[in-house]
C-alpha positions in Angstrom: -13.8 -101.1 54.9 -15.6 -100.5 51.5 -19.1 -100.1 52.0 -21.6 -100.4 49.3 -22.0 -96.8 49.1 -19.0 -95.6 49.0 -19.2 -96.9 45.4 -20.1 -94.4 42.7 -23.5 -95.9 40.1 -20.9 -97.2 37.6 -19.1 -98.7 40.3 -22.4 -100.5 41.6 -23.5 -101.2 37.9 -20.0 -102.8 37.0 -19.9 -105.1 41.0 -23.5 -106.6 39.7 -22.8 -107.7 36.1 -19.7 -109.4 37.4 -21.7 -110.8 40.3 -20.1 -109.4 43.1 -23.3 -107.9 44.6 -26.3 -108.2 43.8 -29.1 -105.6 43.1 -31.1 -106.5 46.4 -28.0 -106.3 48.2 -28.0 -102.6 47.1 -31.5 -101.8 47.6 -31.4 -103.5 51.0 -28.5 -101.0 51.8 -29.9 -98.3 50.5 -33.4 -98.6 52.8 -31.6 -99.2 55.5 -29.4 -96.0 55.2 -33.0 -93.9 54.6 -34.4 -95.6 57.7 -31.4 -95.4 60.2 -30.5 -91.7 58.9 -33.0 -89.9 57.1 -35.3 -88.6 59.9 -33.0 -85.8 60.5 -32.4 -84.9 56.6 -35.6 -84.8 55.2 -34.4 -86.8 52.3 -37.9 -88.7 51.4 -41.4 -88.1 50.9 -42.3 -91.4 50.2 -40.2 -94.5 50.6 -41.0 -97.6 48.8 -39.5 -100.8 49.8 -41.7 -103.1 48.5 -41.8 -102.0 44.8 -37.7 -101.2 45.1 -37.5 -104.9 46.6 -39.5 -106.2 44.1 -37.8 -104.5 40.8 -34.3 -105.6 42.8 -35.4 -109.1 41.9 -36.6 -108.4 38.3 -33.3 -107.4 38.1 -31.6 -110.7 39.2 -34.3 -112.5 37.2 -32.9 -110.5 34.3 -29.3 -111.7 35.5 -30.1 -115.1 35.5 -31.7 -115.0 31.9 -28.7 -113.6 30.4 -28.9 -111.8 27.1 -28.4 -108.2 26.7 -28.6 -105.9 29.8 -29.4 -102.2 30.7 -26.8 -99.9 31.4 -27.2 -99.3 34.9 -29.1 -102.8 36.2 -29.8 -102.8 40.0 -28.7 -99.4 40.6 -30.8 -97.5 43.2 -31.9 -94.4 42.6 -34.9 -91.9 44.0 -37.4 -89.8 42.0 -38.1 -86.0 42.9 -42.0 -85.7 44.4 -42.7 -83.1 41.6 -42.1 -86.5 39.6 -45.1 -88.6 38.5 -45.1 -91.9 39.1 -47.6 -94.7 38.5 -49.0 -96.2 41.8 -47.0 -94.3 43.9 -48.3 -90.9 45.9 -46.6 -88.0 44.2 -47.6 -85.0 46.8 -46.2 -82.2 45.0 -44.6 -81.2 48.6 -48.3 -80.0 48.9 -51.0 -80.8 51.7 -53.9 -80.0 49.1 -52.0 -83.0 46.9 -51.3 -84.9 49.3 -53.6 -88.0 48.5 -52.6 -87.7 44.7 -51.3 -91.0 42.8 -50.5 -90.6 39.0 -52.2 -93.7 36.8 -49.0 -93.0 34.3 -45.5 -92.5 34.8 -43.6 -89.5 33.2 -41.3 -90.5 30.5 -38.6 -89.8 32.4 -39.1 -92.5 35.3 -40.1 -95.2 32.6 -36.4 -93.9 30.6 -34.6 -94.8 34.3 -36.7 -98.0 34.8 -35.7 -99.1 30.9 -32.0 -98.3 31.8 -32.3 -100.6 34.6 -32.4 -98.4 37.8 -34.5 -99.1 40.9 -36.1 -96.1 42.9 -36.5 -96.2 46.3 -38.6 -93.6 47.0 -39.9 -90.1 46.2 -37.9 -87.1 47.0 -38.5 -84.1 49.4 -39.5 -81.2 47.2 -41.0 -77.7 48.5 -44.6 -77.1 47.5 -45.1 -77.4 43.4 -41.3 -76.7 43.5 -41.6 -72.6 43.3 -38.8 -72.1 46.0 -34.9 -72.0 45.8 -35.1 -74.2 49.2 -36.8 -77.0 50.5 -40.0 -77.1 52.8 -43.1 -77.6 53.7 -46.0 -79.5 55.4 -45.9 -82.6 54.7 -42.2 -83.5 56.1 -40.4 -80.6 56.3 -36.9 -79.0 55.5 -34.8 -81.5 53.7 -31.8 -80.3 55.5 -28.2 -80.1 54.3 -25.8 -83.2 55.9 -23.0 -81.0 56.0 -24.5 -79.2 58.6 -28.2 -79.8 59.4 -28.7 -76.2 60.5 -28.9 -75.2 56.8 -31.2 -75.7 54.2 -30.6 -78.3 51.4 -31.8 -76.0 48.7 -34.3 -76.1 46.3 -36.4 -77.3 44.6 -34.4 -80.8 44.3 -33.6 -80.6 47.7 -34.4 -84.1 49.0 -32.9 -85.5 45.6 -29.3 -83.8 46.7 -29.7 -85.3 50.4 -30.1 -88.7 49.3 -27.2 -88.2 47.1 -25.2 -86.8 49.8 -25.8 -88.3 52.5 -25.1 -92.2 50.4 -28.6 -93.5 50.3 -28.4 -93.7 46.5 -25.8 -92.7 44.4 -27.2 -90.4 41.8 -31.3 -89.2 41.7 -33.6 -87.6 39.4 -34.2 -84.0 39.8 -35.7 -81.3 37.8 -35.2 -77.6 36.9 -36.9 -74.5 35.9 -34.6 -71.7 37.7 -31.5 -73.6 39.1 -33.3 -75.9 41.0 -31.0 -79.2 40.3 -28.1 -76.5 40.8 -28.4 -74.8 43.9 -28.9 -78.3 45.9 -25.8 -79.5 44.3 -24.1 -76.5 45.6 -25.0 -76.9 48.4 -24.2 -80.2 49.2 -21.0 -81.1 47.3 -22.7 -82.6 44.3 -22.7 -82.6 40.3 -26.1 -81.3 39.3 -26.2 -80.7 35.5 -29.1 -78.8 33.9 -29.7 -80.8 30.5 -29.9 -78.3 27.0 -33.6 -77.5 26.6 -35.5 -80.4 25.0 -33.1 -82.7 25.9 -34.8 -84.7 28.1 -38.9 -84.8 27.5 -41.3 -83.3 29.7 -44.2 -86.0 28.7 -46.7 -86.5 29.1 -47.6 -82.7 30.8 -44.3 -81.1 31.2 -44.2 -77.2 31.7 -44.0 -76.5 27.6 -45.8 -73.1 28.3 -42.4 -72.0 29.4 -40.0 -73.8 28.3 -38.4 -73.2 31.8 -38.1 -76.6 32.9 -35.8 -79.4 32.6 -35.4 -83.3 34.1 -31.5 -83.9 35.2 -29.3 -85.6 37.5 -27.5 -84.6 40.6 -24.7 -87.3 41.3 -21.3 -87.4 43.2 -19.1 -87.7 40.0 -19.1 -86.4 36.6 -19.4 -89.7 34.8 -22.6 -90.8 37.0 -24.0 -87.4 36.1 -23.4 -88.2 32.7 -24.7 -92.0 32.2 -27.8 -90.5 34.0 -28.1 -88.0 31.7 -27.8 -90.7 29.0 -30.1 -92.8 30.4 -32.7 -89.5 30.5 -32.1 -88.1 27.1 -34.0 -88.5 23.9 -37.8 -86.9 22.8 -41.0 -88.1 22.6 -43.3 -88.0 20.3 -45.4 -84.9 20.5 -42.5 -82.8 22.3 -42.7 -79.4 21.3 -39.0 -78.9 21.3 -36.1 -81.2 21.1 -32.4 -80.8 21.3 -30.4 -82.6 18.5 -29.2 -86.1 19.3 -25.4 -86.8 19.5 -23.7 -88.3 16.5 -24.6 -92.0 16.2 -22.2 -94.4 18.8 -21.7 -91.1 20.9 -22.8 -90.9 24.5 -22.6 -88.4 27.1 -20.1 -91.0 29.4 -17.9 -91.1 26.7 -17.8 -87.0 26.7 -16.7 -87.6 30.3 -13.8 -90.0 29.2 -12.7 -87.2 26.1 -10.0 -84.0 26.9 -12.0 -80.8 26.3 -9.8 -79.2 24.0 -8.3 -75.3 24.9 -11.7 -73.9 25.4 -12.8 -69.8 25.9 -14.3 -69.6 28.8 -16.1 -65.7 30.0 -16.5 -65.2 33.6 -20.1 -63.9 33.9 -21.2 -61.7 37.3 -23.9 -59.5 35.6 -27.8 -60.8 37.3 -30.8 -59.5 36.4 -31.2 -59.1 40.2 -30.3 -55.1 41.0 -27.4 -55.3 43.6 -27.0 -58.9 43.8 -23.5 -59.1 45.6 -21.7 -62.0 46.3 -20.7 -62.8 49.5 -16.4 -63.5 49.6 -17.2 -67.0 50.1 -19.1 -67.1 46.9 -16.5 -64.9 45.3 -13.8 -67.2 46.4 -15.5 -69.9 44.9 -15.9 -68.1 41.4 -11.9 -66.9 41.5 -10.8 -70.5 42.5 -12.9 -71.5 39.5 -11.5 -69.3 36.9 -7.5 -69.2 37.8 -8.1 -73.4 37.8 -9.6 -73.1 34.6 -6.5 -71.0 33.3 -4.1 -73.1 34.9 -5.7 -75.8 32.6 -4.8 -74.0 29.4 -8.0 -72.4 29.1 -8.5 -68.6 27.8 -10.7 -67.2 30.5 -11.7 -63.4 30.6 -14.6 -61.0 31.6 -17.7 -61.3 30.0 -19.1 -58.2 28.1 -20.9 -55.5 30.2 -24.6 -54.7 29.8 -26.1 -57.9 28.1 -29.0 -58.2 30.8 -31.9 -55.6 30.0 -34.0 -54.0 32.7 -37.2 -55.9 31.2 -35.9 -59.3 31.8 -36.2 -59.7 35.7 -39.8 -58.5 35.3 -40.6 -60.6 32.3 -39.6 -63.9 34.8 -41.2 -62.8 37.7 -44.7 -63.1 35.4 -43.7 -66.4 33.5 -42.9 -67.8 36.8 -45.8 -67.1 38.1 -48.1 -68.3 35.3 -47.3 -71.6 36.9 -49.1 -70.4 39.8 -51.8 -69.8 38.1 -52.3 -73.3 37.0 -52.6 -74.8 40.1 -55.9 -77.0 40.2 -56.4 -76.1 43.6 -60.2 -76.1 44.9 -61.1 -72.5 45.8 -62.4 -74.2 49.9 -58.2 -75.1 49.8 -56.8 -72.5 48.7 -56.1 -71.1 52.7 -53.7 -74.1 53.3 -51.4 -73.7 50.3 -47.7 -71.7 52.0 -47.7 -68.0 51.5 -45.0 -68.5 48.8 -47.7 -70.4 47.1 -50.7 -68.1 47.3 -48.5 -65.3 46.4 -47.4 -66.6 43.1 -50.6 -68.5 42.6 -52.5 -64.4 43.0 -49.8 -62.4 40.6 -50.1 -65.6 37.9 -54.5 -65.3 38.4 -53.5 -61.4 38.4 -52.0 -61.5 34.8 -53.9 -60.7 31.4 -53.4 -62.9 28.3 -51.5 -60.0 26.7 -49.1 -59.7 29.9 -48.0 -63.3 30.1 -47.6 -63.5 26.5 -45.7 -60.7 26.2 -43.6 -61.4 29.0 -42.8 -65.1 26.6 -42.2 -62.7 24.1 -39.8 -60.5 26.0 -37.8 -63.7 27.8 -37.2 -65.6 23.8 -36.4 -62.2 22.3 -33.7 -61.6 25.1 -32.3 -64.9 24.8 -31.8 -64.7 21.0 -30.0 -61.7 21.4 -28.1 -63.1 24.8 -26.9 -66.2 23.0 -25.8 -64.5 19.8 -23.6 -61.8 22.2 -22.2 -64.6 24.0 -21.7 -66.9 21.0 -17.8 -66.7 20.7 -17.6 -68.3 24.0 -17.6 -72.3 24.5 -18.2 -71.7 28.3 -19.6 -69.0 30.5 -18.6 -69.6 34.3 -20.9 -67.9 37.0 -21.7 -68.1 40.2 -24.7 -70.5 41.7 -26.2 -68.2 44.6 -25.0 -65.4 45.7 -24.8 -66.4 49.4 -24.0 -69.7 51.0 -26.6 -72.0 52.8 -29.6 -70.5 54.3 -30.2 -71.1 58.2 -33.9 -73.5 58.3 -36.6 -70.8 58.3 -34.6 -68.1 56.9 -36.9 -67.4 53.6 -40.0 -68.0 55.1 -40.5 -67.7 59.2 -42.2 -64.1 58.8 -45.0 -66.2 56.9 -44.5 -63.2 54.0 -45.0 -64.6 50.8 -43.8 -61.7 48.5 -40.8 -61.5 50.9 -40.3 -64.7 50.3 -40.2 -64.4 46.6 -38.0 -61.7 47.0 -35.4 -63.4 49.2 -35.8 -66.5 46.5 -34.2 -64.1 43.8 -31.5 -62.3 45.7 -30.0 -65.4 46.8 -30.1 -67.5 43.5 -29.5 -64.7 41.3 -27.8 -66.3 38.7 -29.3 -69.9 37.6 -32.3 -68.7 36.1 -30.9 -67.3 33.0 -29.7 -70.9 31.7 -33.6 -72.1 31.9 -34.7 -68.8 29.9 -32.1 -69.4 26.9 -32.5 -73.1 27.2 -28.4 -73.6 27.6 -27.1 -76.4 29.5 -25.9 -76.1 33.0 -23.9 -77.4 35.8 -23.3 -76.8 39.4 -19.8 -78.5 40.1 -18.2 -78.5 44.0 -14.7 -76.9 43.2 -14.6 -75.0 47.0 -14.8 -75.3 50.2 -15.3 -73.2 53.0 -13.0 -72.7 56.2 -15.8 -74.8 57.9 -16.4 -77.5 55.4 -18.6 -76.5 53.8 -18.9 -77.2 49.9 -20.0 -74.5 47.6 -20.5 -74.9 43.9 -19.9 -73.3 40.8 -21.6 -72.8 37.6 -20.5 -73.5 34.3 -22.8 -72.8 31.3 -22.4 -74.4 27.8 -23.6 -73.5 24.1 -27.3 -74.2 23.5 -27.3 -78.3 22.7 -24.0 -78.7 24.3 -23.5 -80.6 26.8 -21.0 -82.8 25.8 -18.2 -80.0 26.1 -19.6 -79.2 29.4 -19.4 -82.6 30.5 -15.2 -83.1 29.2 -14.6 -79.5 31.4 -16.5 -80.4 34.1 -14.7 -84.5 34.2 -11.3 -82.3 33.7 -12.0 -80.3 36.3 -12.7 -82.9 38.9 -9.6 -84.8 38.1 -8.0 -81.3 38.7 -9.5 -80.9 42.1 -11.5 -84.1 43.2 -14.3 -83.9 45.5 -15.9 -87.0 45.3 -14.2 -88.6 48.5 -15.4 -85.4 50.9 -18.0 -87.3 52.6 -20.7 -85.7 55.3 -20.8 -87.3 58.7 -23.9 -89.0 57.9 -21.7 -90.8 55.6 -19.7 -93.1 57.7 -22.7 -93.7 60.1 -22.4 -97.3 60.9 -25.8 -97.9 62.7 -27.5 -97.6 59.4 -25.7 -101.0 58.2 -27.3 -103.0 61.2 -30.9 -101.4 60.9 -33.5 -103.6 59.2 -35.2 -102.1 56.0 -38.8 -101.3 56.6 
């Protein structure tokens, strides 16, 4: 039988305009799922059934009033922990920022709240989100439901659980070195990376470095895409901004549209020295391409040599001038992860001259980058170069700069759409021989991800994935727990 969610957000948006459920029938189902099942996935910081309960009803209230309605009324949804939002604890995935609760929402949670969604909770997210996995010491791993061994990855990593696992059907997560698209690789999911600027960072955002990004990780391309609709558009005072679509366009209707014959160039150069791919992740990338040619698409190698020996450097100092940052009182210091202190020391570490000429470096390259890849509609890479991570494997020698180092080998590749501002996505195109999904990326021109989203919609009616469930899926005892 059917069960609420097995439907995809459309699906559930569609069953409560026409009254067939309503939305605290879904947010009922939704907490119960968390509470029954999420203890062994690490899903949630925070859950909030009261507020979720509470907007549910607004929602109905809105039903009952008639007139004109948001998009996506009554559809749950979770926000990453990294996340401000008003009145609720946002932690950070930190113990020193544990206690925190914002006063004002980022614009991004009051764009989903205007578009009608209801959050029921705040995502698991490693500490200040530095990591390409997720842990730390408040929860835990937020572990992967296809086999709960493995880490979920990072730093959206609870976001992609609750996705995964059917708690909610699409979530909020955010971006700054492939961090919406390594969970969705790992867990079977669309994770799409918006075009810089195209969803603001207000009212803080990372604007030093333009690294960072807001998306959605859903189960299908067009939830991905009426999240992303429902995300996009500046505010005022945002430093950058991509340019809006033509007026009556929308992102859902890109997912309804034929791509076109596109040229596609399969990219495998990392800034990472030696940063092989293991055969399943090679597999993956093959699959990918000869699909894409099957499809009518021209797909050939990249050019050679586009990746300088000063851009893997030039990161490694941007990135950490978000450790530097941290308002972290010196008596705390001590109980921040050894990831965290490391990155926090080498951003403290860094002159005014070396972290502005390591900006200078990283917009420089991506000029050139974008101009030597601008006769291509599509460059298709890999996501990581190895498959999910065993719990504790970045981090049990308590090494921070080993850490760091592990971090880079094994998402090698995602980065370089956050330093040239290009849209991204992760899509789930293979499996392994044990089941286990394993994404794919597929970058677009600066501004476009409206081509991105007709491949990637093209490609899952190609190969579908969106009925490969987990076996937290199907769990029945969640449906006869009580939400807390």
């Amino acid at each position: 039988m059917t069960q609420l969610h097995d439907l995809t957000a459309l699906e559930q948006a569609a069953a409560v305009r026409s009254g067939e459920v309503s939305p605290t029938e879904l947010v009922t189902h939704a907490l119960r799922r968390i509470q029954a099942l999420d203890a062994g996935l690490g899903a949630f910081i925070t859950v909030t059934p009261e507020r979720a309960l509470a907007a549910a009803a607004a929602a109905e209230r809105r039903l009952r009033d008639g007139g004109e309605l948001p998009p996506l009324l009554g559809v749950p949804t979770a926000i990453k922990d990294l996340t401000s939002t008003a009145g609720v604890p946002t932690t950070f995935g930190s113990r020193v920022t544990a206690d925190h609760v914002p006063t004002v929402d980022d614009a991004v949670v009051t764009r989903l709240a205007a578009a009608g969604t209801v959050s029921v909770g705040k995502t698991n997210t490693p500490e200040f989100g530095f990591p390409g996995y997720t842990d730390n010491d408040l929860v835990g791993p937020a572990r992967c439901p296809w086999d709960p061994t493995l880490l979920a990855g990072g730093s959206s990593g609870g976001a992609a659980v609750a996705v995964a696992a059917g708690f909610v059907p699409f979530a909020q997560g955010s971006d700054g070195g492939g961090s919406i698209r390594i969970p969705a690789s790992v867990n079977g999911l669309v994770g799409l990376k918006p075009a810089r600027g195209r969803v603001s960072n207000a009212p803080l955002g990372s604007e030093v470095t333009g690294l960072v990004t807001h998306g959605p990780l859903a189960r299908t391309v067009r939830d991905a895409a009426a999240m992303l609709d429902a995300m996009a558009g500046p505010e005022v005072g945002d430093p950058t901004w991509a340019p809006p679509l033509p007026p009556g366009e929308t992102f859902l209707a890109a997912a309804d549209r034929a791509p076109g014959r596109l040229r596609i160039a399969v990219f495998t150069e990392s800034p990472m020295p030696d940063a092989a791919l293991e055969p399943e992740i090679a597999a993956a990338l093959d699959g990918a391409a000869r699909l894409l040619a099957d499809l009518g698409h021209d797909v050939e190698e990249a050019p050679a040599g586009l990746l300088g020996p000063d851009v893997l450097p030039a990161f490694e100092r941007v990135w950490a001038l978000s450790g530097a940052t941290l308002q972290v009182p010196p008596e705390r210091v001590g109980e921040l992860r050894p990831l965290t202190r490391e990155l926090r020391a080498r951003g403290l570490a860094l002159s005014a001259r070396d972290a502005l000429e390591s900006l200078a470096t990283l917009r420089s390259f991506a000029r050139g980058f974008l101009r030597a890849t601008g006769d291509y509609d599509v460059l298709l890479a890999p996501v990581t170069t190895m498959t999910a991570r065993p719990v504790g494997w970045f981090d049990a020698d308590g090494d921070g700069a080993a850490d760091f180092e592990r971090n880079e080998r094994y998402a090698a590749f995602p980065a370089l759409s956050n330093v040239t501002g290009q849209p991204a996505v992760s899509l789930p195109l293979h499996w392994t021989a044990g089941g286990l999904p394993v994404g794919t990326m597929l970058a677009g021109r600066p501004a476009d991800e409206a081509t991105l989203i007709s491949l990637s919609a093209q490609l899952e009616e190609a190969r579908p994935w969106a009925a490969r469930h987990p076996a937290a899926w199907g769990a029945r005892r969640a449906e006869r727990q009580g939400c807390r």
